[in-house]
C-alpha positions as CSV (number, residue, x, y, z in Angstrom):
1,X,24.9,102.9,140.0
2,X,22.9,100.9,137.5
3,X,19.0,101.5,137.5
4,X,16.4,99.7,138.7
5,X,15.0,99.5,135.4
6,X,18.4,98.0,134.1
7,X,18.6,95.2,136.5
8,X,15.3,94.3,136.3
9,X,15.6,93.9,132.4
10,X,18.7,91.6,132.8
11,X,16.9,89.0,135.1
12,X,13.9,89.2,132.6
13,X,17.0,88.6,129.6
14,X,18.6,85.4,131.7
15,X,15.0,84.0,132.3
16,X,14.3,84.6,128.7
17,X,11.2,86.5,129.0
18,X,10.0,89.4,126.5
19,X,9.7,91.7,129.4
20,X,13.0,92.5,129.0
21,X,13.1,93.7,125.6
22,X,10.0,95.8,126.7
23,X,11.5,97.4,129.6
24,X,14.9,98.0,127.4
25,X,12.8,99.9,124.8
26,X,11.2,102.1,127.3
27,X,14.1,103.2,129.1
28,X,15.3,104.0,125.3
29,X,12.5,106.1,124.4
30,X,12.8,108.2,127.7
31,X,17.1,108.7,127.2
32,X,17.8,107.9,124.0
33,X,21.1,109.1,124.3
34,X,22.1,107.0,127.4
35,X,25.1,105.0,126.1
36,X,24.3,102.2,128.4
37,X,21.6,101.7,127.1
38,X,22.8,101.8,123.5
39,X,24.9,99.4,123.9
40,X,22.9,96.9,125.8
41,X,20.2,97.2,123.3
42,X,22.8,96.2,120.7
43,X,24.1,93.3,122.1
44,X,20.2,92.2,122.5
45,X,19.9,92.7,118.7
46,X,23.4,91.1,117.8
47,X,22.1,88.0,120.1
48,X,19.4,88.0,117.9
49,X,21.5,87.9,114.5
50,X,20.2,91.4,113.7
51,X,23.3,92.8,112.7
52,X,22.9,95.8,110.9
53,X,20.7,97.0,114.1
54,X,22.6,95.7,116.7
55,X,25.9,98.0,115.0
56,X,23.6,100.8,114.3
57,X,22.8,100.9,118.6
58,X,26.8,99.5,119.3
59,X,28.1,102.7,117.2
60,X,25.7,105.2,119.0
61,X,27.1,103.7,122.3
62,X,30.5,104.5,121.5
63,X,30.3,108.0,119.9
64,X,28.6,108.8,122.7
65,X,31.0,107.9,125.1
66,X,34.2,107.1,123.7
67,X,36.4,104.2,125.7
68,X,33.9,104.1,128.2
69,X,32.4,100.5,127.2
70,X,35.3,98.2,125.9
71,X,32.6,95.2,125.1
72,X,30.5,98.1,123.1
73,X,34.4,98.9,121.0
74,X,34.9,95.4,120.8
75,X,31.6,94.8,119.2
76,X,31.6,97.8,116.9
77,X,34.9,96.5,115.5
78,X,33.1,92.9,115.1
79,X,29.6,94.3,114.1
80,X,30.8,97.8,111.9
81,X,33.0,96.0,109.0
């Protein structure tokens, strides 16, 4: 079940507020190794052309948890050449 915390940082994302990107960096600094939130952190830095980053967080994702996000594989593929 996705967090609160999670949720809350997507509407803030859609609605384009910076909230979002503070409530993402949060949750990172309390479980750093949460693939989830890896990978979401990526694609916020690939969104923002900051490739190098946004593979850095894609690749933690997956080697975390292997073939449990196919959009994080698909990325790292894209991202990790």
């Amino acid at each position: 079940m996705p967090s609160r915390s999670r949720n809350l940082g997507h509407i803030y994302r859609h609605r384009g507020l910076d909230e979002a990107e503070k409530r993402w960096d949060v949750r990172l600094n309390f479980t750093p190794d949460d693939p989830e939130v890896n990978d979401s952190i990526g694609m916020r830095y690939a969104r923002q052309d900051k490739f190098e980053r946004a593979a850095h967080d894609v690749e933690k994702a997956v080697r975390l948890a292997p073939g449990v996000s196919r959009r994080a594989e698909q990325y790292r593929g894209l991202l990790c050449q």
